[in-house]
C-alpha positions in Angstrom: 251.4 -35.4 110.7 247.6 -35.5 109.1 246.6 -33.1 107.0 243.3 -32.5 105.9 240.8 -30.4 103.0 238.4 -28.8 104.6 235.3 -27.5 102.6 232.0 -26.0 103.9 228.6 -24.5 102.1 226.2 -22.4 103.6 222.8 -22.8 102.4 219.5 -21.1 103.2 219.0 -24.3 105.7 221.6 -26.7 106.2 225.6 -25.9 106.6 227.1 -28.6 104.4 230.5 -29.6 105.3 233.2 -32.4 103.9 237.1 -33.2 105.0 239.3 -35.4 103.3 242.4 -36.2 104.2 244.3 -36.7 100.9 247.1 -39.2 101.9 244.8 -41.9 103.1 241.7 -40.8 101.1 239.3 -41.0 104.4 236.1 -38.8 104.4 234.2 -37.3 106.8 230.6 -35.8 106.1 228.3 -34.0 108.2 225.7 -30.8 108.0 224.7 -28.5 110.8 221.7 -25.9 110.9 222.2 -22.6 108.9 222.1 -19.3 111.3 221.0 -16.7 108.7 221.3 -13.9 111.9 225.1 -15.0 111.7 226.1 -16.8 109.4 229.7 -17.0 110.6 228.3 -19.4 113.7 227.2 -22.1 111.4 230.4 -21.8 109.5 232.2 -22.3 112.8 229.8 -25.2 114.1 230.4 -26.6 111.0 234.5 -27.2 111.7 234.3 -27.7 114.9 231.7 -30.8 114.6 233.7 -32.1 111.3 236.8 -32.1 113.1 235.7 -33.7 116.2 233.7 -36.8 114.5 237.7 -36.9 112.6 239.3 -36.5 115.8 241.3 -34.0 113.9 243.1 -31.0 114.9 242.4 -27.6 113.3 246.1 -26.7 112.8 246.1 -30.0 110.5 243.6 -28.4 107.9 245.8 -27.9 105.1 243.5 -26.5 102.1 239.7 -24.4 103.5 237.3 -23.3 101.0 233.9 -22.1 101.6 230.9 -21.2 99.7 228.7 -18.3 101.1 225.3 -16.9 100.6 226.0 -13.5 102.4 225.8 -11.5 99.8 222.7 -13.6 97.6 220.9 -13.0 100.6 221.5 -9.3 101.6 221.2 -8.6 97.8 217.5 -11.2 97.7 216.5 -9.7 101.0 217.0 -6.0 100.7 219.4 -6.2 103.7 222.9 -4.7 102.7 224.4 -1.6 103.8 223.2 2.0 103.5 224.8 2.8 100.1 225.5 6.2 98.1 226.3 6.6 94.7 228.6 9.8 92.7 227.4 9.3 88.6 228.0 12.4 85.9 225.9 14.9 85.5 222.8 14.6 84.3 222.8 10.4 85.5 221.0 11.2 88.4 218.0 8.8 87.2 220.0 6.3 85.6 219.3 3.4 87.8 215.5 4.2 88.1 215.0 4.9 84.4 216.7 1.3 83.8 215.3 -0.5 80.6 212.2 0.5 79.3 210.6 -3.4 79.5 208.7 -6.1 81.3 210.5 -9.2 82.2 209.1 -12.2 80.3 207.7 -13.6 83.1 205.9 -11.0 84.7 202.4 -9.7 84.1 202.4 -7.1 81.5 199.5 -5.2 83.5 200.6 -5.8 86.8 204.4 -5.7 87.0 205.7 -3.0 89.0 209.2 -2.0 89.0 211.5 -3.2 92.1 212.8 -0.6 94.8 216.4 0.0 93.4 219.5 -0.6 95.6 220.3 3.0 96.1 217.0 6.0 96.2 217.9 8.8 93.9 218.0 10.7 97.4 221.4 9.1 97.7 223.1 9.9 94.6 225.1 13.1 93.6 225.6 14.5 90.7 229.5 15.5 89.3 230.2 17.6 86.4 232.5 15.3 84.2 232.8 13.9 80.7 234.9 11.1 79.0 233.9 10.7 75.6 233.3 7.0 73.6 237.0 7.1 72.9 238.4 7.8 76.1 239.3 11.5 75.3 238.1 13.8 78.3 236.3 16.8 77.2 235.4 17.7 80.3 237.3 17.0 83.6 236.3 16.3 86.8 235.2 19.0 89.2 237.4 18.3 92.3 235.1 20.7 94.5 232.0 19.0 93.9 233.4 15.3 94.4 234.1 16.9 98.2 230.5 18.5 98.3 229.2 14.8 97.2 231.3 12.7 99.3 230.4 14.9 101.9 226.8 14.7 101.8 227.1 11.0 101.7 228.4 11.1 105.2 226.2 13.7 106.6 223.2 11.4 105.0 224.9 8.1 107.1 225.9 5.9 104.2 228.6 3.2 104.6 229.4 2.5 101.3 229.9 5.0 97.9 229.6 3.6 94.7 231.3 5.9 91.5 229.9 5.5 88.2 231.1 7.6 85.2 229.9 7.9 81.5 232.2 5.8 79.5 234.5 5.1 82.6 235.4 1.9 80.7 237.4 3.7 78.0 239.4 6.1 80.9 239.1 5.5 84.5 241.0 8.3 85.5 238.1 10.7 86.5 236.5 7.4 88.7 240.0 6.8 90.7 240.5 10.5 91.2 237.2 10.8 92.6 237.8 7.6 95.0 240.8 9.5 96.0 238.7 12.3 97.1 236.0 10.4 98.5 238.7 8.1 101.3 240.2 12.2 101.8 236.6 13.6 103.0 235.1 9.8 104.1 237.6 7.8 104.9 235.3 5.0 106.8 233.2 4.5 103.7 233.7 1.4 101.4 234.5 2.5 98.3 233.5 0.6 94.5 234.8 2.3 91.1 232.9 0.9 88.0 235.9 0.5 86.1 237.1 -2.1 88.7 233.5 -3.8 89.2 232.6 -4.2 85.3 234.7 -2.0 82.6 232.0 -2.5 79.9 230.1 -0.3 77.9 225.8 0.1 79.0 225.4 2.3 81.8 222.7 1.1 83.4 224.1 -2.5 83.4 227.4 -1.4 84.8 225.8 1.0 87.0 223.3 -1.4 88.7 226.3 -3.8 89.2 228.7 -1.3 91.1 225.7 -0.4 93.1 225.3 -3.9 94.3 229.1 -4.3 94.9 228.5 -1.6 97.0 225.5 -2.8 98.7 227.2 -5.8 99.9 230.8 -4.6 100.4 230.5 -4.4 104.2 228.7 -7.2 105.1 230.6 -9.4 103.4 233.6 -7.4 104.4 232.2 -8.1 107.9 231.4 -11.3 107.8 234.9 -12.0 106.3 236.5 -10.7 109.3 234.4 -13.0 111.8 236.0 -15.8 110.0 239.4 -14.7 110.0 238.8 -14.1 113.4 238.0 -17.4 114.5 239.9 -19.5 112.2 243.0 -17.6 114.1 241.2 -18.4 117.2 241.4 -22.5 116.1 244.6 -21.9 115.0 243.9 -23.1 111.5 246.6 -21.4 109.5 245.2 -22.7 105.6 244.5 -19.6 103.7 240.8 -19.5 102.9 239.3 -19.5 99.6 236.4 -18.4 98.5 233.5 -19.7 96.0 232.6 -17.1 93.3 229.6 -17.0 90.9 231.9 -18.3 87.9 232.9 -21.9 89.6 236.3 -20.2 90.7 237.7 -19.3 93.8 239.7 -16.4 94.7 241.1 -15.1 98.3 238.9 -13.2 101.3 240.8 -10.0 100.3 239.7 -10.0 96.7 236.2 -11.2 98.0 235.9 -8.0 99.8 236.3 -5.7 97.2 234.4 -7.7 94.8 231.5 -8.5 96.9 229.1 -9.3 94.2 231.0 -12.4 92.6 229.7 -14.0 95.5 226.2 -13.3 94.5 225.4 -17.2 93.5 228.6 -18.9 95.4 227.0 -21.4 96.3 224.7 -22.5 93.5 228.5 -22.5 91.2 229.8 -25.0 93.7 226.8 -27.6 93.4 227.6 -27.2 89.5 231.1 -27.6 89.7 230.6 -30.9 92.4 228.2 -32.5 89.4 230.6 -31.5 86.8 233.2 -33.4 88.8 230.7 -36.7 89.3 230.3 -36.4 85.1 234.3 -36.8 85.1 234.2 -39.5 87.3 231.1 -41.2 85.6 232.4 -40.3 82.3 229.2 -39.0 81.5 230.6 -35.2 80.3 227.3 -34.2 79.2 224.7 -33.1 82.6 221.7 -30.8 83.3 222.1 -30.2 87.2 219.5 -30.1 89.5 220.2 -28.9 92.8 216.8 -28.9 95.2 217.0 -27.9 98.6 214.9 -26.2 100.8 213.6 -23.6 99.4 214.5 -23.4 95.7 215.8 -25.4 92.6 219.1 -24.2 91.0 219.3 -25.9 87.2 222.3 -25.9 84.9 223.9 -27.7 82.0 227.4 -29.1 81.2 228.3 -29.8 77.8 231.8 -31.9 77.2 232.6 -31.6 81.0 232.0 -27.6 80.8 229.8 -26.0 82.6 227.6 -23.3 80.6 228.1 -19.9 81.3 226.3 -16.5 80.8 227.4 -13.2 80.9 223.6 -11.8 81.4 222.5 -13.3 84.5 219.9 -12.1 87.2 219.8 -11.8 90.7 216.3 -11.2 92.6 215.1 -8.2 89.9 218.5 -6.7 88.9 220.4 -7.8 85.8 223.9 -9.5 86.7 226.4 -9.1 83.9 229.3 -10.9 85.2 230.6 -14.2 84.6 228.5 -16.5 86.6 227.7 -20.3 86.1 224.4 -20.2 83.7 221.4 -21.1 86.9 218.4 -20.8 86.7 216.7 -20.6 89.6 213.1 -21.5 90.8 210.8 -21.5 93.8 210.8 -25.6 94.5 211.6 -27.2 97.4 211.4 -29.5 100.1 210.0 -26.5 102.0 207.7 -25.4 99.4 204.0 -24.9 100.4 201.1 -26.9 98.8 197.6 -24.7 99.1 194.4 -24.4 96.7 193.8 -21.0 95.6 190.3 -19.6 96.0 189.7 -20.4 92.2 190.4 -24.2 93.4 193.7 -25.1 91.8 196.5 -26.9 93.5 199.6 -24.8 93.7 203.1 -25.8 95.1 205.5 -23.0 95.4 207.3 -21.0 95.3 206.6 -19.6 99.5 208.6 -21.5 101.3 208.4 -22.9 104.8 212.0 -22.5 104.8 214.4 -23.9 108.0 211.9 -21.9 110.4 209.2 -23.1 111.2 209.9 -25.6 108.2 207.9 -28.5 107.2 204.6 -29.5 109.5 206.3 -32.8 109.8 209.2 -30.5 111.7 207.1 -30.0 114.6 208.5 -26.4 115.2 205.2 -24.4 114.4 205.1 -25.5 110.5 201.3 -25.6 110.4 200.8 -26.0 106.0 201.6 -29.0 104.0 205.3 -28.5 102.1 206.8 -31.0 99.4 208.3 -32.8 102.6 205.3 -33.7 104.0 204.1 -35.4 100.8 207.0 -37.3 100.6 206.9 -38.5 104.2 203.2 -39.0 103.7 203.9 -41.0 100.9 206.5 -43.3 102.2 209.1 -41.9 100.3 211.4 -40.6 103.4 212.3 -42.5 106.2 210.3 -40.9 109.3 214.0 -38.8 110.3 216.3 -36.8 108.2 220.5 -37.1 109.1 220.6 -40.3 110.6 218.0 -39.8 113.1 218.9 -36.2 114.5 216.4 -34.7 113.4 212.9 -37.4 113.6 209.9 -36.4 111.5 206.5 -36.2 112.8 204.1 -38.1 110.3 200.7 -37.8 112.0 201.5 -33.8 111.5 202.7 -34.3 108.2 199.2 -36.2 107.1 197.0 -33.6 108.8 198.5 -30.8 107.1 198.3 -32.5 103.9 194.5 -33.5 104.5 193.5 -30.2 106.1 194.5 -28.0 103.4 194.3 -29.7 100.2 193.1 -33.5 100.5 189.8 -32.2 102.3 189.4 -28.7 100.0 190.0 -30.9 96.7 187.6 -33.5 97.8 190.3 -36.1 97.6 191.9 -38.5 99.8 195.6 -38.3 101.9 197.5 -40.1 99.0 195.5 -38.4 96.1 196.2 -35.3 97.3 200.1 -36.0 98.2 201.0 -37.3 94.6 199.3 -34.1 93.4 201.6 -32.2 95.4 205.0 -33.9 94.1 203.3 -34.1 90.4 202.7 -30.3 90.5 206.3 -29.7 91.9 208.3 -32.0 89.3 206.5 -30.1 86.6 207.4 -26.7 87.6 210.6 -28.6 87.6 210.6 -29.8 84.5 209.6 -27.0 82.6 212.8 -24.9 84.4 214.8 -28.2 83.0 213.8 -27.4 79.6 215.2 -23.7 79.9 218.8 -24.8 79.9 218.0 -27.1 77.6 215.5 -27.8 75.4 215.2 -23.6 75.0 218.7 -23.5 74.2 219.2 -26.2 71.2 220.0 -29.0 73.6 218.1 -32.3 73.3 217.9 -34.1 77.2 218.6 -37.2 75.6 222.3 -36.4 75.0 222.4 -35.4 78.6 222.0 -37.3 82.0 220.6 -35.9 84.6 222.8 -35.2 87.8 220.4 -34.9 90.9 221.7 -33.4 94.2 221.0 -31.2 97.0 218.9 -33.0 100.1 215.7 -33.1 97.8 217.5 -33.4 94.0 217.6 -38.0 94.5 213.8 -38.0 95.7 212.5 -36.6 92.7 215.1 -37.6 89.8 213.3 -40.8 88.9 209.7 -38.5 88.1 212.1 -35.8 86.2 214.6 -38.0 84.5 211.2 -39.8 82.7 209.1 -36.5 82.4 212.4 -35.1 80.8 213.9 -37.6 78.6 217.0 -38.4 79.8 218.8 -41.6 79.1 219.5 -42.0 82.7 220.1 -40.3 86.5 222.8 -40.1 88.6 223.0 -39.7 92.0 226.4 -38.4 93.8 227.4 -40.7 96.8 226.9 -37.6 98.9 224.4 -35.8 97.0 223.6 -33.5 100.0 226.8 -32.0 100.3 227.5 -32.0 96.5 228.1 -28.3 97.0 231.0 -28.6 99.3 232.5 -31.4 97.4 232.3 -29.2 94.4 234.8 -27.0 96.1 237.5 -29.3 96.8 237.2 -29.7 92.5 237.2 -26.2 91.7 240.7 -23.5 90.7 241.2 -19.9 91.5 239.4 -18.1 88.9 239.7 -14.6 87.7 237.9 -12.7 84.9 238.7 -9.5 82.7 236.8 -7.9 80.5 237.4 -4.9 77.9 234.6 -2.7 75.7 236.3 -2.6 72.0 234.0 -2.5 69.4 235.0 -3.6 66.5 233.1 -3.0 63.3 233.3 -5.8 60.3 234.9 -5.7 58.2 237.4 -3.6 59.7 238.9 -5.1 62.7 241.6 -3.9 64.4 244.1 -7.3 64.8 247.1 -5.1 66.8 244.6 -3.7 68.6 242.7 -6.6 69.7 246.1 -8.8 70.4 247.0 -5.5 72.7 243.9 -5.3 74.5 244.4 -9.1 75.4 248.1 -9.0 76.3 247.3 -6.6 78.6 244.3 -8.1 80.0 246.7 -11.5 80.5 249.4 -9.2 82.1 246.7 -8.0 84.8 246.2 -11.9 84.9 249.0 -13.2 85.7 250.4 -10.3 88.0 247.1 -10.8 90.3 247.3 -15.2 89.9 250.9 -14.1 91.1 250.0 -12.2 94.3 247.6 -14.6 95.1 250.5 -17.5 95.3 249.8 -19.2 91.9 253.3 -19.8 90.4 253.4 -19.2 86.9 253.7 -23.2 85.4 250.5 -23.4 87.5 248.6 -20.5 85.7 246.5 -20.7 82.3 244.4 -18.5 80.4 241.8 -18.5 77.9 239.9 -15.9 75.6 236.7 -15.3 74.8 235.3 -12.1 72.9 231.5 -11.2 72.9 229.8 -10.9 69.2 226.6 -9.8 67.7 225.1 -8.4 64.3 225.6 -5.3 63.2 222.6 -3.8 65.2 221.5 -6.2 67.6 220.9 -5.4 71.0 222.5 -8.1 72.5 225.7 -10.1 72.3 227.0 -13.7 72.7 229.9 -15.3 74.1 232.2 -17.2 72.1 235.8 -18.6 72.8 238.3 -17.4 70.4 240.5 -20.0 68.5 244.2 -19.6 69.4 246.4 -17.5 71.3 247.0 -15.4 68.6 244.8 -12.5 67.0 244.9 -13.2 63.1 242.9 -12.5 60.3 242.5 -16.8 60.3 241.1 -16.8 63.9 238.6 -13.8 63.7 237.1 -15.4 60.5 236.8 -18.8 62.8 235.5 -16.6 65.6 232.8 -15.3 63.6 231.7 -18.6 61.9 231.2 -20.3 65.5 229.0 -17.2 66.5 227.1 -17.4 63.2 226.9 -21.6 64.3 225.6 -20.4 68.0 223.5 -17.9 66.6 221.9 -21.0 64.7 220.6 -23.3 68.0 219.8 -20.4 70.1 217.8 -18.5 68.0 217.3 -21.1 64.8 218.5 -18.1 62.1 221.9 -16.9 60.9 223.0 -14.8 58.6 226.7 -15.0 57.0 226.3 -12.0 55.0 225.6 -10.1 57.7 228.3 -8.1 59.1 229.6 -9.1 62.4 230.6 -6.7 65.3 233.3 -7.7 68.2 231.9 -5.9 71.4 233.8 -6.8 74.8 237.3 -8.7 74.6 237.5 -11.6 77.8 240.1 -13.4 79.1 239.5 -16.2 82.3 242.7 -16.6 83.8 243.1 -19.6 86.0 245.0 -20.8 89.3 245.6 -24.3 89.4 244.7 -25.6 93.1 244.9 -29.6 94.3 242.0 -31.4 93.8 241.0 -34.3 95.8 240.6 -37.6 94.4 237.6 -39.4 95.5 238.1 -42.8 96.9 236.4 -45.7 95.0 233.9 -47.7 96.7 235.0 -51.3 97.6 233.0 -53.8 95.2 230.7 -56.5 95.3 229.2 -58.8 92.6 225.6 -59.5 92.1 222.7 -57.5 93.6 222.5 -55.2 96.9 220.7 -56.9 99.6 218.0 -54.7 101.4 217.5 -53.9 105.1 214.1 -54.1 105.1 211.2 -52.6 103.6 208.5 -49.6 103.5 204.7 -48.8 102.1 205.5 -46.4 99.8 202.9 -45.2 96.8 204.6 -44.4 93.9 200.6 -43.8 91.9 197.2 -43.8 93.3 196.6 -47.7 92.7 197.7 -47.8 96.2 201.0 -49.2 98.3 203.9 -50.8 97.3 206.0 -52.8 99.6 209.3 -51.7 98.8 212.4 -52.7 99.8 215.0 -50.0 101.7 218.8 -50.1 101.3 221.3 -48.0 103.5 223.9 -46.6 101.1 226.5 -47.3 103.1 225.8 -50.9 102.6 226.1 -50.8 98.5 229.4 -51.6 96.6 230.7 -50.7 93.3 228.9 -53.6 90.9 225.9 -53.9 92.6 222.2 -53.7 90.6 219.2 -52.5 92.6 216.1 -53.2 90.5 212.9 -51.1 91.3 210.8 -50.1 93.0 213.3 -49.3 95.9 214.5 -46.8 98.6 217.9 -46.0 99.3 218.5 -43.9 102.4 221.4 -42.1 103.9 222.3 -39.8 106.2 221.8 -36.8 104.0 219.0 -38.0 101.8 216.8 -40.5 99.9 217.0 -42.1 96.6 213.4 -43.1 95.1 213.7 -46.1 92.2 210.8 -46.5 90.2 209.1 -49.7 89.6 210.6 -49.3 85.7 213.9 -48.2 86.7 217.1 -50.0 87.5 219.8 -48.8 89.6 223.7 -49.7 89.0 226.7 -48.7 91.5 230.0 -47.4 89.6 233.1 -47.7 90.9 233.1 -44.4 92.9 229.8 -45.0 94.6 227.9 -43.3 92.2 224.3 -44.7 91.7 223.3 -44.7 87.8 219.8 -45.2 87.1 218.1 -46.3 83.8 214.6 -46.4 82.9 212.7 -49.1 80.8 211.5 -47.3 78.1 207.8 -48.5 76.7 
């Protein structure tokens, strides 16, 4: 009997979907449209067109995992569920008050502070108090969690989110309020803060519970859909899900911790490139993932992928373990327009999947990054093989209407401007994960992906500084590859300061034996046998004073007086390339103790490519302008027709079903022996 991995990513526009079938190493690819109004349908279309082009049965699916953007969207689109909120007395305000400061890249004059998750209308106030230390000097009053709760109900929320002051050190006044809340309320979904994120700052852990919250039931929902219908196909694989760290854990788990999903899909494009690097042996990457609508950037240093504890989502801070993205407006579906000052700008409105690109033809009047490309010659003139055709006569008069004629340019002029104003809004996010944070891009290559990411490379890999570019032989789907390379993944997290020089060893070793108990009690419910479960710990460290904290991995298993002291000179050597001081003398606080326990799952083993000597041979060529000193005729490959060992020199097109791959005149292409093209550029 077959049996088969299934994986599947929803994005903004495309569903991106990839089954292997491990024993014989066959693939099959495909994508179907995105249905943001249910998102469950494109999941659905997804299998059922995947398994039909394998002639496969759904009962054969062995191994399902999915990446979702339910909750990034509900969260990006102010469209979760109506949401209530019990704090302590005298927190009423807490999530309005928020930080007293303007993001860095917002208008100091201008910026106005986002509509929180929850009005202050919607929160109640409880008398309670549990002190720094975990001591209760106060306890909860029993009669006004009922009052609270049932308010909330009488106001029509579906979802209660409990925040205490210093809940972290003693959680017992949150869960006996939960209690009270499922006696008055039963229907409502219900998030403690202590379960969400037990770490000291209450705004932080407050605006992080709230968003749990905010997204409990429609995830919750759209869980059950799935469940649903996989039981209606019969498919009896249990389905994991992608979470923001580059893990996976199970739909029951995703329901209660609704937020980990907040940039599922993002982690799996990292995690898919991290996998390419492996393959490539190339363990040092910046990502770049551009699809419709945005461009999600990362970096992997000695085949890890960075990670941040202080990520964002939309305005609201995200302090969970998430894959370190960052995240800009650029796009194949990004609109080109001149301001009324007369600059070209590209970004970041997007055109999205509806109407889309002019060159769509479904209503897409304004000229997007698309339409330069296609006006350009850089796309073939239909996107997955044909299925969709593109229109080019739309594509040129939206490009000539609104910024060729405005700038007093011609169509070509004015479609490189477009894609050179793009790739450096590009570039300058590359140089955030990198160049801002010690790295030099010449130690890296660049891993391109996403149905945009190989069109571009060649213009960022040069503007950049990378040594070379890779393209994935599936560099469309990357995301869903990345989840067949991905492990069950669960964090824990603990607020113990510890002040230098003065550290508490038993303590410490106490906190994270119980944090590893936790760990491998939930790996065990979730079917991971214990030779197949690992661990690791990290504790977060700053000076005496500071304001903010960095993540470093402790050395060893142990707790010892040796292992703090190496702790502390690594922070003191990160400290250095972030922020270009340390100080030794300075004394050294330990903040919140981590531990990432890990699943083992199967991975897939990508088949290599069969190979072939000597160069590719072409199918035929294309006018494509790669400056303004007009045309080149360029040949085209299909890159299902390249074979591990074969050299494409450019300038040259690759096309596939998911994509194109532009080589510059200076740049030389190689196939590896997975199918991976590698691209060098002549330095002068």
């Amino acid at each position: 009997m077959s049996q088969y991995a299934l994986a599947l990513d929803v994005g903004g526009t495309f569903t991106d979907v990839i089954m292997v079938e491990p024993a014989s190493g066959a693939l099959w690819t495909t994508k179907t449209p995105s249905t943001p109004a249910d998102p469950s349908t494109g999941f659905f279309d997804g299998v059922d067109k995947v398994l039909g082009r394998a002639d496969a049965k759904a009962a054969d699916v062995t191994s399902l995992f999915h990446g979702s953007t339910v909750a990034t969207n509900a969260i990006l689109e102010a469209k979760g569920a109506a949401t209530g909120m019990i704090v302590t007395d005298g927190f009423k305000y807490v999530l309005e008050i928020g930080r007293h400061d303007i993001p860095r890249k917002e208008n100091l004059y201008s910026w106005v502070k986002p509509a929180r998750p929850i009005p202050p209308r919607l929160i109640m106030e409880v008398p309670e108090r549990v002190q720094l230390d975990g001591s209760v000097a106060r306890p909860v009053d029993e009669d006004a969690c009922r009052e609270a709760a049932l308010r909330l109900k009488q106001r029509g929320v579906q979802s209660v989110a409990i925040v205490f002051l210093h809940a972290y050190a003693n959680p017992a006044h949150e869960r006996r309020a939960a209690e009270i809340v499922r006696e008055v309320f039963p229907e409502a979904q219900i998030s403690i803060s202590s379960d969400v994120l037990p770490v000291f700052r209450e705004y932080e852990r407050s605006v992080v519970t709230a968003l749990n919250a905010y997204v409990q039931p429609k995830v919750g929902s759209y869980i059950e859909k799935l469940s649903g219908g996989l039981k209606a196909r019969e498919v009896s694989s249990p389905l994991l899900i992608m979470k923001s760290n580059g893990g996976v854990f199970s739909p029951s788990r995703a329901a209660k911790r609704a937020v980990d999903l907040a940039l599922s899909g993002p982690a799996a494009g990292v995690i898919g490139a991290r996998y390419v690097g492996d393959l490539t042996g190339m363990k040092n990457a910046i990502t770049i993932d551009i699809g419709g609508t945005s461009a999600d950037i990362s970096l992997i240093e000695n085949g890890r992928a960075q990670m941040t504890n202080d990520g964002e989502i939309g305005p609201f801070p995200l302090p969970i373990p998430i894959v370190d993205i960052h995240t800009i407006g650029a796009g194949g579906g990004s609109i080109a327009a001149v301001s009324d000052q007369g600059g070209l700008t590209v970004g970041p409105e997007s055109a999205g999947a509806s109407p889309g690109p002019a060159c769509y033809g479904q209503g897409g009047e304004r000229p997007t990054v698309t339409d330069a490309n296609l006006v350009l010659g850089r796309i073939p003139p239909h996107l997955l093989g044909g299925e969709i055709p593109l229109d080019t006569e739309r594509a040129e008069r939206a490009v000539r209407e609104h910024v060729a004629e405005p700038l007093g340019l011609d169509l070509h002029q004015a479609a490189l401007g477009i894609l050179k104003i793009v790739n450096s809004n590009m570039v300058g996010a590359l140089k955030v994960v990198s160049v801002e944070k010690g790295y030099d891009p010449q130690d890296f290559a660049l891993v391109a992906f996403g149905g945009a990411g190989p069109m571009h490379a060649g213009d960022l890999a040069r503007l950049l500084g990378t040594q070379s570019f890779v393209i994935p032989p599936y560099p469309g789907i990357l995301c869903a590859m990345g989840l067949l390379a991905t492990d069950l993944q669960l964090d824990y997290v603990r607020t113990q300061v510890q002040r230098a020089p003065n550290y508490d060893l038993a303590g410490m070793e106490a906190t994270y034996a119980a944090m590893a108990a936790e760990a491998a009690a939930d790996l065990a419910a979730e079917g991971v046998p214990a030779e197949r479960q690992q661990s690791q710990r990290f504790a977060d460290l700053r000076y005496a004073k500071q304001g903010y904290e960095l993540t470093v991995a402790f050395p060893g298993d142990t707790v010892t007086g040796e292992a703090v002291a190496a702790l502390v000179e690594e922070f003191h050597r990160r400290h250095e390339q972030l922020y270009t001081f340390s100080d030794a003398d300075a004394p050294v606080e330990i903040v919140n103790l981590r531990l990432r326990a890990v699943g083992l799952v199967d991975k897939i083993d990508l088949p290599k490519a069969p190979a072939a000597d000597g160069g590719a041979t072409p199918r035929g060529n294309r006018q494509v302008w790669f400056d303004d000193k007009g045309p080149t005729e360029t040949p085209v490959f299909d890159r299902i027709d390249l074979a591990a060992g074969q050299t494409i020199d450019g300038p040259a097109i690759v096309d596939q079903a998911d994509t194109t791959t532009v080589i510059s005149p200076d740049q030389r292409a190689r196939v590896d022996d997975y199918g991976n093209l590698v691209v060098t550029t002549e330095r002068r």
